[in-house]
N, C-alpha and C positions, 0 to 999 in steps of 0.2 A: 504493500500500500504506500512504499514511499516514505517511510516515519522515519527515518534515521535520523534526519537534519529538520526534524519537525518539532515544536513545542507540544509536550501533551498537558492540552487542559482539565479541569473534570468541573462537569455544572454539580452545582450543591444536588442535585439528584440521585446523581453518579456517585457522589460522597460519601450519600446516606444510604443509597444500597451495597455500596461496598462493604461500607459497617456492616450492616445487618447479615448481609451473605459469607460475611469472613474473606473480603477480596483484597487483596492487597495492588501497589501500583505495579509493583514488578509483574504480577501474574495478567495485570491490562495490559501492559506494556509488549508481553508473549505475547499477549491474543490479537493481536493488532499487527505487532512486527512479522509475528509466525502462524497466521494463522489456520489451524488445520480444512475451513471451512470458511467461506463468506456469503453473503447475496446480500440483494440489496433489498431496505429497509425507506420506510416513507420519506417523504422530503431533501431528498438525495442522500438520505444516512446508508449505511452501510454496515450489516452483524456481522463480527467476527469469534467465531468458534472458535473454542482450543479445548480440548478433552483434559485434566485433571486427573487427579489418583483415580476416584470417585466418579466424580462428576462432570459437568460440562459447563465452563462459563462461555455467555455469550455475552460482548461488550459490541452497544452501541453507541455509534461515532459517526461523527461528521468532516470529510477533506477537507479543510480551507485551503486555500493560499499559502498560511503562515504559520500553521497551526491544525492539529487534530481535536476537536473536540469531543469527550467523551459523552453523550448523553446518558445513560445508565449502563449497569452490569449488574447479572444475575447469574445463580450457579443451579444448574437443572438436572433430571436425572435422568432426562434423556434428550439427546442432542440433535441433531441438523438429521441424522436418518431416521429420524422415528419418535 
């Protein structure tokens, strides 16, 4: 997706599902740089998959220009096949 030389931002959304789901920024930062899985998501966002121990987070984000914006993340228990 291009993140290398990108700022990652996170809306207070993203913040606060991180907390709740146990996310940390490294494991956004995987799911974004690496992700196992993508499509795209409303208003030109874009989900990125990455499988987990466990589970599967899915972190949605937005390309800008200058910038990746994070809109939220969630850890699921079943991911992009099913």
């Amino acid at each position: 997706m291009g993140v290398s030389m990108k700022v990652i931002q996170y809306s207070r959304h993203a913040k606060n599902r991180m907390r709740l789901h146990e996310i940390s920024e490294s494991e956004i930062e995987d799911a974004i740089g690496d992700a196992d899985f993508t499509e795209p998501s409303v208003e030109g966002r874009i989900n990125a998959w990455k499988k987990s121990a466990d589970k599967f987070i899915r972190v949605t984000c937005k390309n800008e220009p200058s910038r990746i914006m994070v809109i939220t993340a969630v850890k699921k228990k079943k991911g992009w096949e099913g």
